[in-house]
PASEBA-1860 file (N, C-alpha, C; in nm, 3 decimals):
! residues 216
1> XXXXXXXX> -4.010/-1.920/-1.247/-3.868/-1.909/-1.213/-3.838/-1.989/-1.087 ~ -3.738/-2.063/-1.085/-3.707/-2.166/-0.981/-3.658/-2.039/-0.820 ~ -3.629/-2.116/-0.753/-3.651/-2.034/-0.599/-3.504/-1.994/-0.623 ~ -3.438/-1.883/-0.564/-3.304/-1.813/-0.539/-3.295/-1.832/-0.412 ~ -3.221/-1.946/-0.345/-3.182/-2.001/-0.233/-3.049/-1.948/-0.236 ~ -3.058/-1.850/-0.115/-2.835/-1.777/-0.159/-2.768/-1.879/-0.040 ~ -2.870/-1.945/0.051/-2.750/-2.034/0.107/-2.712/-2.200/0.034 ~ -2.813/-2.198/-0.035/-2.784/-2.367/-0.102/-2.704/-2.309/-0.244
9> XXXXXXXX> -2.724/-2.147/-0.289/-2.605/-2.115/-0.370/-2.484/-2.127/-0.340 ~ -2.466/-2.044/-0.227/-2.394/-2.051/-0.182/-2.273/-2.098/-0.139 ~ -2.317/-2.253/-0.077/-2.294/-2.350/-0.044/-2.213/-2.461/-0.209 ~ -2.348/-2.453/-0.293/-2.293/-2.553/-0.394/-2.135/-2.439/-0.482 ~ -2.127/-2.308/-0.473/-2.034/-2.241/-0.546/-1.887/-2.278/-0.493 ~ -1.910/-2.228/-0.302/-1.785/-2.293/-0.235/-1.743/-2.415/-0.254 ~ -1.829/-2.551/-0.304/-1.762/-2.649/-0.263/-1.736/-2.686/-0.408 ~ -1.761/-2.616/-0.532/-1.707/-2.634/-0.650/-1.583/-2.594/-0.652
17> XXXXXXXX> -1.572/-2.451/-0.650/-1.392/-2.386/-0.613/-1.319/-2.478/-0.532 ~ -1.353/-2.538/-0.443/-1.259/-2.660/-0.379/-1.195/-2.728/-0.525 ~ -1.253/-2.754/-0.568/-1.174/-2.890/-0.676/-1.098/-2.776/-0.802 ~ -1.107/-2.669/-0.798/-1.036/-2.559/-0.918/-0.909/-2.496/-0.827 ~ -0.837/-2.481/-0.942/-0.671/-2.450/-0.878/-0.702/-2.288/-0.848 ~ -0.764/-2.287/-0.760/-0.810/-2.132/-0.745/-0.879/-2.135/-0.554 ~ -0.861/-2.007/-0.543/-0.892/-1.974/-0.409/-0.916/-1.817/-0.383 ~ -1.054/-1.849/-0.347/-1.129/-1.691/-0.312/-1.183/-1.697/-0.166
25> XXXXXXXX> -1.215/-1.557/-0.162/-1.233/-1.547/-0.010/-1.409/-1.575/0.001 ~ -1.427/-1.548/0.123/-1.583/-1.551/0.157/-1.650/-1.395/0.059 ~ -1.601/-1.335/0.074/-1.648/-1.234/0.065/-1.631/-1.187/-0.122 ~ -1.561/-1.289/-0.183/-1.583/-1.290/-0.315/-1.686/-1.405/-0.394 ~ -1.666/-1.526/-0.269/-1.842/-1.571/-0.307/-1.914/-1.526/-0.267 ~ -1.943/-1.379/-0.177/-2.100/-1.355/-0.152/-2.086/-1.252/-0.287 ~ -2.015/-1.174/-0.361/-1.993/-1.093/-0.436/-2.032/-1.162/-0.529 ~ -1.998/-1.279/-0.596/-2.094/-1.364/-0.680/-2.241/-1.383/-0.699
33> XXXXXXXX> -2.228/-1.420/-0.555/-2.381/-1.493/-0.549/-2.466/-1.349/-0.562 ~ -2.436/-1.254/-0.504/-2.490/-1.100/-0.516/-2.481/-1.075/-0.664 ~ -2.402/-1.066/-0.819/-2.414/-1.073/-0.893/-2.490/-1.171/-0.944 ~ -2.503/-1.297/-0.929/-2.627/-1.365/-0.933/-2.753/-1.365/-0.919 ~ -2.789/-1.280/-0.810/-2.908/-1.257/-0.744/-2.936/-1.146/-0.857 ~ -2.847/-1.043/-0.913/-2.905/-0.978/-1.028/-2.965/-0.987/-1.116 ~ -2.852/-1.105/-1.116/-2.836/-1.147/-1.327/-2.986/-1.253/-1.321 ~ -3.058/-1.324/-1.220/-3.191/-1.391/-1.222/-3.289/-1.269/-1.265
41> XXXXXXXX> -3.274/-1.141/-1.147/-3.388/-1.057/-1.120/-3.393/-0.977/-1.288 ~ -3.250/-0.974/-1.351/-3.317/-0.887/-1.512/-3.310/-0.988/-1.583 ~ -3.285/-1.123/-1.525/-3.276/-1.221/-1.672/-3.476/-1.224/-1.682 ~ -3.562/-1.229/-1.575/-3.680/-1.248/-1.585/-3.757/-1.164/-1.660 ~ -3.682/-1.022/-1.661/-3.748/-0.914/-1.793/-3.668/-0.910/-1.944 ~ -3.567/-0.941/-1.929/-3.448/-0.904/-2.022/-3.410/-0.977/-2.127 ~ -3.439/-1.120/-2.021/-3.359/-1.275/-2.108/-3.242/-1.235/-2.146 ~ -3.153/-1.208/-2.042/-2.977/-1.208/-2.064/-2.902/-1.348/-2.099
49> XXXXXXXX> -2.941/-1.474/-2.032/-2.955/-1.617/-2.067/-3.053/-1.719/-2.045 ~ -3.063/-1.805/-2.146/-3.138/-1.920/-2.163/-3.148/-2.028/-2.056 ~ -3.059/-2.005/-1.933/-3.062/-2.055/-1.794/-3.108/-2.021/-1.729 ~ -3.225/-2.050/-1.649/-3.316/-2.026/-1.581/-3.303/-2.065/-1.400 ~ -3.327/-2.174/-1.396/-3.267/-2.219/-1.301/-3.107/-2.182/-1.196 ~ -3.165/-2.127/-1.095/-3.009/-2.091/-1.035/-2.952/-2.137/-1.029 ~ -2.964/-2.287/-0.985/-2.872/-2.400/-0.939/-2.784/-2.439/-1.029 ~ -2.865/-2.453/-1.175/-2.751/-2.468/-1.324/-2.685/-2.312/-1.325
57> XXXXXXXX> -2.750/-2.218/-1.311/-2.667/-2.107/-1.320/-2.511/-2.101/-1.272 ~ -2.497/-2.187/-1.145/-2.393/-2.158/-1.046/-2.291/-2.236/-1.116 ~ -2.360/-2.359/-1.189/-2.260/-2.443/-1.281/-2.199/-2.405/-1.398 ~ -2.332/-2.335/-1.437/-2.306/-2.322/-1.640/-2.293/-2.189/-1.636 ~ -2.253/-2.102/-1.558/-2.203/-1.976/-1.526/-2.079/-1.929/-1.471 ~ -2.082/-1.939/-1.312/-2.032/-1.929/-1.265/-1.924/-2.022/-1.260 ~ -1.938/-2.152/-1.242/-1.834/-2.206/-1.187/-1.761/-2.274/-1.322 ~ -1.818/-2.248/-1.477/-1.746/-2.248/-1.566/-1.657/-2.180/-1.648
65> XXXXXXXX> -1.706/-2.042/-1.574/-1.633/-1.899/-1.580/-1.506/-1.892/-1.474 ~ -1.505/-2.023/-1.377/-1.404/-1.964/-1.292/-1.323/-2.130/-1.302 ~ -1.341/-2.222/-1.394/-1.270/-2.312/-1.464/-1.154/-2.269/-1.514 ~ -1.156/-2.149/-1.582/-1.092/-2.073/-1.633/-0.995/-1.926/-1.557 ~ -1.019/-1.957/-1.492/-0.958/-1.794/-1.425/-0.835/-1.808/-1.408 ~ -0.785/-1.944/-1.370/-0.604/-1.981/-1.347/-0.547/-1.901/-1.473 ~ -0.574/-1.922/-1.603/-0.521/-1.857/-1.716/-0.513/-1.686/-1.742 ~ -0.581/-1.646/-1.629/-0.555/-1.487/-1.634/-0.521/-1.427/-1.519
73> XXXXXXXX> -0.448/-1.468/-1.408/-0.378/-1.457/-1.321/-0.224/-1.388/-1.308 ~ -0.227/-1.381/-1.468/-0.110/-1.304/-1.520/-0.106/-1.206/-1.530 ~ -0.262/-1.145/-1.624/-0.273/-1.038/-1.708/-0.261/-0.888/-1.621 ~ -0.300/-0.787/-1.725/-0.290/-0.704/-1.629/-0.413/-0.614/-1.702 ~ -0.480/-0.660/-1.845/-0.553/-0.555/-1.884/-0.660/-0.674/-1.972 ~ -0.751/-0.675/-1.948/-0.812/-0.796/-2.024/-0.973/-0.723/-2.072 ~ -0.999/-0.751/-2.232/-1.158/-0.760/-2.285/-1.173/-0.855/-2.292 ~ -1.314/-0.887/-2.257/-1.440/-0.972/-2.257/-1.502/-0.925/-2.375
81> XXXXXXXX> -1.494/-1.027/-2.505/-1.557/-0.993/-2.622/-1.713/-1.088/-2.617 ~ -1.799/-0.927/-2.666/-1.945/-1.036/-2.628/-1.988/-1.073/-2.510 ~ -1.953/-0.993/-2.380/-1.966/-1.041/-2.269/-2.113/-1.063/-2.245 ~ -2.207/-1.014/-2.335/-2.374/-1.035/-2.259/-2.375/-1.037/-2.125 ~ -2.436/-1.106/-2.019/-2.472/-1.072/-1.897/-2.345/-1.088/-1.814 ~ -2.178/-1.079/-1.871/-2.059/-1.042/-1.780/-2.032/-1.173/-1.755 ~ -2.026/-1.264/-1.828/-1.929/-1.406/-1.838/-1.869/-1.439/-1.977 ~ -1.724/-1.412/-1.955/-1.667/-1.472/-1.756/-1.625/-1.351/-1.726
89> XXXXXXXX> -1.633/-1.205/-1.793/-1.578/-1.089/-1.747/-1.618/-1.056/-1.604 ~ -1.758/-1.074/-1.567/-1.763/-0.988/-1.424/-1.701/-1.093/-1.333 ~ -1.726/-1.221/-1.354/-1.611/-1.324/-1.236/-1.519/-1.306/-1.234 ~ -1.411/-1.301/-1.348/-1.296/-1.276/-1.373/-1.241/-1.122/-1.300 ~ -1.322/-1.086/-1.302/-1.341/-0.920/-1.210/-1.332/-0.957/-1.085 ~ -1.425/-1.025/-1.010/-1.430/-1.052/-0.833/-1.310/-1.141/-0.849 ~ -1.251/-1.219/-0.904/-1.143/-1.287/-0.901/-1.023/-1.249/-0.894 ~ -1.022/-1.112/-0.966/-0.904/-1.090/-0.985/-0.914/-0.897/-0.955
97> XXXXXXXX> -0.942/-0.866/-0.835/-0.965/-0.699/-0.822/-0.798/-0.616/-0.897 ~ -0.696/-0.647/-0.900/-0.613/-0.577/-0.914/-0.568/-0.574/-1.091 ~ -0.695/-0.674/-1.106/-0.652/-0.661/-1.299/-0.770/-0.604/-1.341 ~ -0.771/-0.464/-1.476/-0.867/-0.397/-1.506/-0.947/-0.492/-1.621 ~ -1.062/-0.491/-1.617/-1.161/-0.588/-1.709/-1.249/-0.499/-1.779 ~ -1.242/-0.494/-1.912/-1.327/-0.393/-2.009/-1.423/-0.506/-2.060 ~ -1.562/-0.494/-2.081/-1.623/-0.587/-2.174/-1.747/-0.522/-2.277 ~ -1.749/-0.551/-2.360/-1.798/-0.471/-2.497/-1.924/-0.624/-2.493
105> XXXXXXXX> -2.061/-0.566/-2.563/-2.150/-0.565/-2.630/-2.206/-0.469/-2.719 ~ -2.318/-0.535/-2.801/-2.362/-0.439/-2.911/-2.482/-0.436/-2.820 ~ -2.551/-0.530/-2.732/-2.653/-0.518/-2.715/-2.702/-0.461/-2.574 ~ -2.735/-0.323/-2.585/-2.773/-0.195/-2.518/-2.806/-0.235/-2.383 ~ -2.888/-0.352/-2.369/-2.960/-0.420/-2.270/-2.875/-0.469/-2.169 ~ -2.771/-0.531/-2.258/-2.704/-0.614/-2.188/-2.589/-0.559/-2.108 ~ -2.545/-0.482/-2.183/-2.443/-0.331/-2.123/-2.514/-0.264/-2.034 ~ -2.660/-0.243/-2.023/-2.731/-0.200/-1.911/-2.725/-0.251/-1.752
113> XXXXXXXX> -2.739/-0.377/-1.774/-2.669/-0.477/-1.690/-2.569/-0.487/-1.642 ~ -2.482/-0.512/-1.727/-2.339/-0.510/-1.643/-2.297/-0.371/-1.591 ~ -2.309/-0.221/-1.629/-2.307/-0.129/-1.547/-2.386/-0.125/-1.395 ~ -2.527/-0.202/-1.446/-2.578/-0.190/-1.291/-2.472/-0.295/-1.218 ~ -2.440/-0.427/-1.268/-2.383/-0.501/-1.161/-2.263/-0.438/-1.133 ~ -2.183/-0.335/-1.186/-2.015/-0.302/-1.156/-2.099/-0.200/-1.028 ~ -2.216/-0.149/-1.031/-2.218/-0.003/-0.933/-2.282/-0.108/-0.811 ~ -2.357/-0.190/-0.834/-2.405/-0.247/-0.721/-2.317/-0.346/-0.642
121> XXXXXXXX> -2.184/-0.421/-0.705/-2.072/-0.440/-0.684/-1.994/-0.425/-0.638 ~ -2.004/-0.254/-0.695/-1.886/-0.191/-0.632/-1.725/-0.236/-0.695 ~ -1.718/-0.269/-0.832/-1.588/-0.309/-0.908/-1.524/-0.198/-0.974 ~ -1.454/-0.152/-0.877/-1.387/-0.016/-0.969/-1.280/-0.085/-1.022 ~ -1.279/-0.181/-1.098/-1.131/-0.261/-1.164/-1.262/-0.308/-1.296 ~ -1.349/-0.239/-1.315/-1.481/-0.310/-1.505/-1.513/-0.158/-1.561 ~ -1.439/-0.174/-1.688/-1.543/-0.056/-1.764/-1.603/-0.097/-1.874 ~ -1.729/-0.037/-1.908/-1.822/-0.158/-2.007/-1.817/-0.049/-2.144
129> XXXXXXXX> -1.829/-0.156/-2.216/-1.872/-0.080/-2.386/-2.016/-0.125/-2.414 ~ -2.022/-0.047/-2.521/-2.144/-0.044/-2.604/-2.120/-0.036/-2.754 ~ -2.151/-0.156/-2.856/-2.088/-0.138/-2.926/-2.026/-0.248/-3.007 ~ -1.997/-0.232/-3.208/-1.936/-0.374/-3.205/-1.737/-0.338/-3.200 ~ -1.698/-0.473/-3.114/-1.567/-0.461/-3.103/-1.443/-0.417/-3.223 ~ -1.537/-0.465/-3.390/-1.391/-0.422/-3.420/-1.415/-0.207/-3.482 ~ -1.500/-0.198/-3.408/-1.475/0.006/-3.432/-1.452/0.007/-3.278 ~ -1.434/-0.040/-3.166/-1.330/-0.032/-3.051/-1.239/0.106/-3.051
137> XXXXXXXX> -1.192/0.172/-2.986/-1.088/0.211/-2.992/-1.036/0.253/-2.871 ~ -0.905/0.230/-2.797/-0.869/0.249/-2.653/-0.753/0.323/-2.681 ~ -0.696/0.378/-2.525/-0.617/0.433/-2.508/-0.492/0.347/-2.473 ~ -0.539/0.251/-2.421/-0.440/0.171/-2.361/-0.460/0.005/-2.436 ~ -0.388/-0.046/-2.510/-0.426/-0.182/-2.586/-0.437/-0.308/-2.469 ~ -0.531/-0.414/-2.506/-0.535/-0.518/-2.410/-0.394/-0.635/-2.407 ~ -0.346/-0.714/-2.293/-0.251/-0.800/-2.311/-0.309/-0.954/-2.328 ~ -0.446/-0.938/-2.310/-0.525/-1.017/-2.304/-0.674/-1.040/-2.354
145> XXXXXXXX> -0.716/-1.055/-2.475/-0.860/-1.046/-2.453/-0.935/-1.185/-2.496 ~ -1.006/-1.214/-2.430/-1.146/-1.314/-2.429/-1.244/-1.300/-2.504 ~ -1.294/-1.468/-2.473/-1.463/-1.457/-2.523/-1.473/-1.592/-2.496 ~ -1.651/-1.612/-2.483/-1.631/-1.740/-2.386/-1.824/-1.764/-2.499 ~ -1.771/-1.877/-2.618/-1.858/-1.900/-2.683/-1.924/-1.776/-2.762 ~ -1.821/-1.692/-2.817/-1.892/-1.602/-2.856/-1.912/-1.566/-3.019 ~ -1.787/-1.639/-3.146/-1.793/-1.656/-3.285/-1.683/-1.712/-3.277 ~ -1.679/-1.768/-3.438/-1.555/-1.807/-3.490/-1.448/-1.759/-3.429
153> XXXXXXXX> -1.371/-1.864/-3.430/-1.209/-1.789/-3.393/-1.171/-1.684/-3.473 ~ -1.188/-1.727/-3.625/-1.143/-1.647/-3.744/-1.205/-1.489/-3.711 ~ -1.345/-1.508/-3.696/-1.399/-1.378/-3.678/-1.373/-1.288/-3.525 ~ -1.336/-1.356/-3.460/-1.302/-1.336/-3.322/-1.157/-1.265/-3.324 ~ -1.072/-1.320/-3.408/-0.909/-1.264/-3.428/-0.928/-1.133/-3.495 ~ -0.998/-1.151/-3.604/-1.017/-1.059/-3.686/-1.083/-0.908/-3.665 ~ -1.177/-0.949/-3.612/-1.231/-0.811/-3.521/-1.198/-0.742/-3.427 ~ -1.096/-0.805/-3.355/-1.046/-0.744/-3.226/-0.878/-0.736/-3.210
161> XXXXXXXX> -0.834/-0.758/-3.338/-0.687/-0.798/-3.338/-0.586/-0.673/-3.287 ~ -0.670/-0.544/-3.388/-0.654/-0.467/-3.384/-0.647/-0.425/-3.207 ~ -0.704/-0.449/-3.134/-0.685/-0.378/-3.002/-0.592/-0.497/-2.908 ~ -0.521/-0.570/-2.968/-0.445/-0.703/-2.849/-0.300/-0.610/-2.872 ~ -0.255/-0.589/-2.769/-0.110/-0.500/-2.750/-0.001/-0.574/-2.779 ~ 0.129/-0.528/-2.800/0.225/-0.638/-2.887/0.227/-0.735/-2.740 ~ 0.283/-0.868/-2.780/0.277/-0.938/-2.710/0.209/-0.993/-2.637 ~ 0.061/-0.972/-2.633/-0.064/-1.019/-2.613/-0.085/-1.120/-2.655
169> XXXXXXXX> -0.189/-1.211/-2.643/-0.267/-1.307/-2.640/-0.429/-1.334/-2.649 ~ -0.483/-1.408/-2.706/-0.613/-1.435/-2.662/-0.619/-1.525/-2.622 ~ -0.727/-1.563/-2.544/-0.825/-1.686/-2.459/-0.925/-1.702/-2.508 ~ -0.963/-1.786/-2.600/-1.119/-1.832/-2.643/-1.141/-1.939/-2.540 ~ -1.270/-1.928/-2.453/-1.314/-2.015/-2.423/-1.419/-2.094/-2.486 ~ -1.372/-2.260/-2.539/-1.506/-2.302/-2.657/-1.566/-2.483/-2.534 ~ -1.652/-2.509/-2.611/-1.674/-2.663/-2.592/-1.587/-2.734/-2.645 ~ -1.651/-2.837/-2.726/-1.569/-2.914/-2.800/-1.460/-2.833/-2.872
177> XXXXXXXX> -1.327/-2.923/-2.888/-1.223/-2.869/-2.914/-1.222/-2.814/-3.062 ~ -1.226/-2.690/-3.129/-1.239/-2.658/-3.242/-1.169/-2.670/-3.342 ~ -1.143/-2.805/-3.393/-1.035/-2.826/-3.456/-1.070/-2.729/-3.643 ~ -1.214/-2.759/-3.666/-1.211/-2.670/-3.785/-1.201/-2.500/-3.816 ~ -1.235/-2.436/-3.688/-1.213/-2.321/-3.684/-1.031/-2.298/-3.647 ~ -0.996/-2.347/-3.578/-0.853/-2.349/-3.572/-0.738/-2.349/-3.701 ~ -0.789/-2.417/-3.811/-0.754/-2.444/-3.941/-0.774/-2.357/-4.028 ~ -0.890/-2.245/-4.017/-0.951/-2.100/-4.069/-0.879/-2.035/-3.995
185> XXXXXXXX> -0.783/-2.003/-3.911/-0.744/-1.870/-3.851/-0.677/-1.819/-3.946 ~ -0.667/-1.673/-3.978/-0.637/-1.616/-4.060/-0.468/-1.572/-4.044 ~ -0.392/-1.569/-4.148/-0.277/-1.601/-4.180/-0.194/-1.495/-4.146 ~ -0.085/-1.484/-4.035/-0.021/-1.453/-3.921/-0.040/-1.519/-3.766 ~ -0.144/-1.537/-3.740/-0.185/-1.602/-3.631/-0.183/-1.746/-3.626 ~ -0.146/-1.783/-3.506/-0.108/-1.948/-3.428/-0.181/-1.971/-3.344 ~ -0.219/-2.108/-3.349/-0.255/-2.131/-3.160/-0.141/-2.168/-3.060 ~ -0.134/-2.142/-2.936/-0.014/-2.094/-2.883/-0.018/-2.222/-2.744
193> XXXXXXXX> -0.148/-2.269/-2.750/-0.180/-2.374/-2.672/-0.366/-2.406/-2.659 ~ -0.374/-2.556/-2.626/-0.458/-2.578/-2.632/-0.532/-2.675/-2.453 ~ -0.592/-2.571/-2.378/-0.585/-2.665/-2.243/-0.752/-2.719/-2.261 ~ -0.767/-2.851/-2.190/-0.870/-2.896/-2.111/-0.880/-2.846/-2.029 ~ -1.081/-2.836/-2.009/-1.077/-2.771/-1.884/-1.199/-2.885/-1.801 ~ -1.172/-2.901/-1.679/-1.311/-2.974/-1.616/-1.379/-2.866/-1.525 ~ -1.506/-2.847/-1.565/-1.599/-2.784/-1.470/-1.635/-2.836/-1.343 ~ -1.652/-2.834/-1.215/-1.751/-2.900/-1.157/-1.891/-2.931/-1.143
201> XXXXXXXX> -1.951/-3.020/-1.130/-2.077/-3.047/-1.171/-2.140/-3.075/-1.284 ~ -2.019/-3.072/-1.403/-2.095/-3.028/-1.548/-1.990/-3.193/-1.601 ~ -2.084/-3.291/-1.707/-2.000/-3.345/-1.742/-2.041/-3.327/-1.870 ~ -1.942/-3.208/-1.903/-1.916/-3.139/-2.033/-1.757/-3.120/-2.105 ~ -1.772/-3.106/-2.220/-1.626/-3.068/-2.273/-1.602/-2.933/-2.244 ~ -1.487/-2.850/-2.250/-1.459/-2.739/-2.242/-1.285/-2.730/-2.283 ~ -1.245/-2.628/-2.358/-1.156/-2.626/-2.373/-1.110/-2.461/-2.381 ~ -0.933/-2.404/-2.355/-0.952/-2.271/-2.385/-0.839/-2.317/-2.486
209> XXXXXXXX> -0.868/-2.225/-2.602/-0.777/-2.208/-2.701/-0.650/-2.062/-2.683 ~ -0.544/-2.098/-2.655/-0.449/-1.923/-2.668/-0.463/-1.935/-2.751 ~ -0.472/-1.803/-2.880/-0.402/-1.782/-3.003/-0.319/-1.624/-2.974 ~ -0.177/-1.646/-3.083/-0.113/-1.548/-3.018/-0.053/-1.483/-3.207 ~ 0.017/-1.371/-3.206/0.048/-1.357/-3.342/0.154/-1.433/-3.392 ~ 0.210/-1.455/-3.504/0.339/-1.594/-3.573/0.406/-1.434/-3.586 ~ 0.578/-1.514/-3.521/0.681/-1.404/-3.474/0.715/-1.431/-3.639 ~ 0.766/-1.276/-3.667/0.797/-1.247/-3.826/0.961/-1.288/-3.859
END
């Protein structure tokens, strides 16, 4: 396992957020890098992700999870579908303390995880599931829910449609722009917009897809 340097983390996280239409305090990049320092110590028993290296971590994690955060600056109730080790749900969390963030897995392990990171955290704005999303059931419907590489759009609408509150939205975060899954969305549903996104450090595609329901 490569060395966990939290000041050359540190360091490379702040000067990525420079170039993103976004602005956090000191104390929400050490809240990162402290969720980081986790997500290495159970990725080494657990294998939560295939990224090993911190330094790509801060890129292909973090700072691609917070590429994205301008787009939920709105919300007020947002799932993370498939969150595995809490991307982009637990960033989207230090990013945004006054919006509540639910994120569902099936996989026991991985929900193990993100409870330890909300208590060691300290995020009383994350409550985690266990579980697959479309037997879900809440009290309160989302205005917003995500997933960041996690299935088909089609299967992604379909499973969780049921819990997006009227007037809601989703955010798929994908790579390349999905023009064939976009063409499979199942019939009521639109895409509502389609943004580029640039990461720092990464010269990768990224794109978020809205899809929203077709007004009757």
């Amino acid at each position: 396992m490569k060395v966990f340097n939290r000041d050359t983390l540190t360091f490379m996280l702040r000067e990525g957020v420079k170039s993103l239409p976004l602005t956090l305090s000191e104390t929400q990049i050490e809240q990162m890098i402290s969720y980081l320092a986790l997500l290495c110590k159970w990725n080494s028993v657990y294998n939560l992700t295939s990224v090993r290296d911190p330094n790509e971590m801060v890129k292909q994690h973090l700072l691609d999870s917070l590429s994205a955060a301008h787009a939920f600056k709105d919300a007020k109730n947002v799932l993370d579908v498939g969150s595995g080790g809490g991307l982009p749900g637990m960033i989207l969390a230090i990013t945004y303390p006054m919006i509540h963030f639910s994120m569902i897995d099936t996989v026991s392990k991985k929900t193990a995880f993100l409870s330890q990171a909300k208590a060691e955290l300290a995020l009383s704005n994350v409550t985690i599931h266990t579980g697959r999303v479309e037997l879900l059931q809440v009290a309160q419907k989302f205005d917003v829910i995500t997933s960041r590489a996690f299935s088909e759009l089609s299967n992604f609408v379909n499973w969780s449609g049921h819990l997006l509150a009227d007037g809601g939205h989703f955010i798929a975060m994908k790579g390349v722009a999905p023009n064939e899954e976009i063409a499979r969305l199942p019939a009521g549903w639109k895409v509502k917009a389609i943004e580029s996104l640039s990461v720092p450090g990464l010269d990768v595609e990224r794109h978020l897809i809205m899809i929203e329901k077709e007004s009757l």
